[in-house]
C-alpha positions as CSV (number, residue, x, y, z in Angstrom):
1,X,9.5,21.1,22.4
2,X,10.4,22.9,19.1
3,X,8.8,22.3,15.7
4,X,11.6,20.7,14.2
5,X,12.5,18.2,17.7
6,X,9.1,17.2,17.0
7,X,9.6,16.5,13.7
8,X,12.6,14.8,14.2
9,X,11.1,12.7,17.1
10,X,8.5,11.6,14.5
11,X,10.8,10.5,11.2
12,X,12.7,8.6,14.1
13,X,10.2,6.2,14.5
14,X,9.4,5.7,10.9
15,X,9.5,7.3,7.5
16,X,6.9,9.4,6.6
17,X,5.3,11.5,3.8
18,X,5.4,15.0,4.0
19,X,1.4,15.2,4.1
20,X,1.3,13.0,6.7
21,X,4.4,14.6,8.7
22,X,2.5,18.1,8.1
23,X,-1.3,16.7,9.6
24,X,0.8,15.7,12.4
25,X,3.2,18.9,13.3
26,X,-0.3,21.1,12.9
27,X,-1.9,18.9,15.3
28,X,0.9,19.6,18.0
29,X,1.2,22.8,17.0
30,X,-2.1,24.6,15.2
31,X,-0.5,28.3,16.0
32,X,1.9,28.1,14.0
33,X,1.8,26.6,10.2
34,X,3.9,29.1,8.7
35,X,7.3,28.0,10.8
36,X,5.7,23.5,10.1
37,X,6.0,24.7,6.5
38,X,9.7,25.5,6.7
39,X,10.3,23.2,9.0
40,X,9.2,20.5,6.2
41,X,11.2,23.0,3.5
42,X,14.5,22.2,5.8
43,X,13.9,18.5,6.4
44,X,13.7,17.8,2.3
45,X,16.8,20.3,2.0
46,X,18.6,18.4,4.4
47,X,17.5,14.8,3.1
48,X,15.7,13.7,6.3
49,X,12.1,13.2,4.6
50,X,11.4,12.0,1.1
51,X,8.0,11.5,-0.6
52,X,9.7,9.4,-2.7
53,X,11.7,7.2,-0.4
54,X,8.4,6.9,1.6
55,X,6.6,6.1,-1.4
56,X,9.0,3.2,-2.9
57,X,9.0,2.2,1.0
58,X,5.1,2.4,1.1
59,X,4.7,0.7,-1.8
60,X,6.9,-2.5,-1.4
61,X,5.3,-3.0,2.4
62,X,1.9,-2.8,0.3
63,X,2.9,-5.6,-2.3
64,X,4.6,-7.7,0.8
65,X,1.2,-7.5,2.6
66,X,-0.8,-8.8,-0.8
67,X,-2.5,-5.7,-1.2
68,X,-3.7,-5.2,-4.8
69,X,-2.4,-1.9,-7.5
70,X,-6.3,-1.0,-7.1
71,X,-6.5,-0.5,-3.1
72,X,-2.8,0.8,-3.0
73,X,-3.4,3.8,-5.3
74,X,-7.0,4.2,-2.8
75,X,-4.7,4.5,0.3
76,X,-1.9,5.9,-1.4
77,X,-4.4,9.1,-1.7
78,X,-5.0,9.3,2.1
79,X,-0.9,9.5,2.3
80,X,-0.7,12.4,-0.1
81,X,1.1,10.6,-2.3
82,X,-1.0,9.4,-5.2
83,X,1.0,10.9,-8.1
84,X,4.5,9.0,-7.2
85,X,2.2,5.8,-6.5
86,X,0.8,5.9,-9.9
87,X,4.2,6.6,-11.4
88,X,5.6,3.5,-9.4
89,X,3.3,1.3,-10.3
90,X,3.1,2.1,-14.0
91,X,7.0,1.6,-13.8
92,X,6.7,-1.7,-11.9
93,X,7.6,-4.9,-12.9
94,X,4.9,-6.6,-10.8
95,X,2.8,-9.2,-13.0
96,X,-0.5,-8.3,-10.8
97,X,-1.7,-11.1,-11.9
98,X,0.7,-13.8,-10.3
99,X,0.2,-11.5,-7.0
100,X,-3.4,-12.1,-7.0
101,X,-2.7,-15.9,-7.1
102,X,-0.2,-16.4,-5.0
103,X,-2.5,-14.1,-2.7
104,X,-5.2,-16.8,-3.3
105,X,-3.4,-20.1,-2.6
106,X,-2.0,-18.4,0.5
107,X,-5.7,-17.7,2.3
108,X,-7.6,-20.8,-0.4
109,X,-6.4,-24.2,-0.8
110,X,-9.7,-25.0,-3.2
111,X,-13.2,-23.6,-3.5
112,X,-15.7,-26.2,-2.8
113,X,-18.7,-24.8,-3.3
114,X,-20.1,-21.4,-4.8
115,X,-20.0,-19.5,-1.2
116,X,-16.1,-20.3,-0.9
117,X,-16.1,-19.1,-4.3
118,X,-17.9,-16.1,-3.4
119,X,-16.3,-15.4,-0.4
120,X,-12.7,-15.9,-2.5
121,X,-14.0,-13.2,-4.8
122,X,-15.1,-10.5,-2.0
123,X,-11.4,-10.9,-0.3
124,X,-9.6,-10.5,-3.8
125,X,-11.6,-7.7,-4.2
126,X,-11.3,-6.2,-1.1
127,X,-7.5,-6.5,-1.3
128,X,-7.7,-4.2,-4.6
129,X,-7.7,-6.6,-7.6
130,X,-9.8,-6.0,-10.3
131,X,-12.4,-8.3,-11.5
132,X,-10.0,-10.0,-14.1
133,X,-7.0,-10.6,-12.1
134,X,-9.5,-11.8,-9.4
135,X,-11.1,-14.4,-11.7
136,X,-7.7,-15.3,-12.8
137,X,-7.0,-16.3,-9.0
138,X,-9.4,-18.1,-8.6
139,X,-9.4,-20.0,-11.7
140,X,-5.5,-20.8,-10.1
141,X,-7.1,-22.3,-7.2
142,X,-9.7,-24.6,-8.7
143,X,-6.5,-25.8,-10.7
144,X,-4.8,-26.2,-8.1
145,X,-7.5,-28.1,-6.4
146,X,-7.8,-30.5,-9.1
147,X,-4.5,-31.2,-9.1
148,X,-4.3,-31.9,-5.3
149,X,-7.6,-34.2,-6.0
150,X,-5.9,-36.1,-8.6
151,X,-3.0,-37.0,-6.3
């Protein structure tokens, strides 16, 4: 199979970024990294791969799965496309802040005691919100608890 089949083959399946289209092609074929390169030259001439097509993609699939702006630029590095990330997500119109919550009544329905509270801090966290959007969660859900106790 040629280089560009390959290629093809591969944006058929899904989108991907030209990083992580290259790591693939010089895995199949290591000879030859001079021909992947204009292989990757034709398939941006031609309009069949898009850093930033993957990266608006990438992005939205990120917000959808409640990750947080802090973890998405993290993993948005391992793509090779940090730069249009960051540029993404300063032009967003996501309040980060509402995400986090929403993030937080959807896994915590109230925080009984200080290891749920804990715990509710760690996932937050781990999702790639930063310490004041986390606390702003949380103080969501021990509303939200209160309000659920008082009906």
């Amino acid at each position: 199979m040629s280089i560009w089949n390959s290629a093809l083959n591969t944006l058929a399946k899904r989108e991907y970024s030209q990083s992580e289209l290259r790591t693939k092609l010089q895995t199949r074929f290591p000879e030859q990294l001079e021909e992947i390169e204009q292989v990757l030259e034709r398939l941006v001439e031609q309009g069949l791969q898009s850093d930033q097509r993957f990266a608006e993609m990438w992005l939205n699939s990120q917000v959808e799965k409640g990750r947080g702006p802090i973890r998405i630029s993290y993993e948005a590095r391992n793509k090779g496309i940090a730069s249009l990330i960051q540029g993404l997500l300063e032009q967003s119109e996501i309040n980060w802040f509402e995400h986090a919550r929403d993030c937080a009544l959807r896994k915590f329905s109230s925080l009984p005691d200080q290891r749920a509270y804990a715990r509710a801090y760690r996932y937050l966290s781990y999702r790639g919100f930063n310490g004041e959007m986390v606390r702003y969660a949380i103080s969501a859900i021990e509303t939200n608890s209160q309000q659920l106790d008082a009906d």
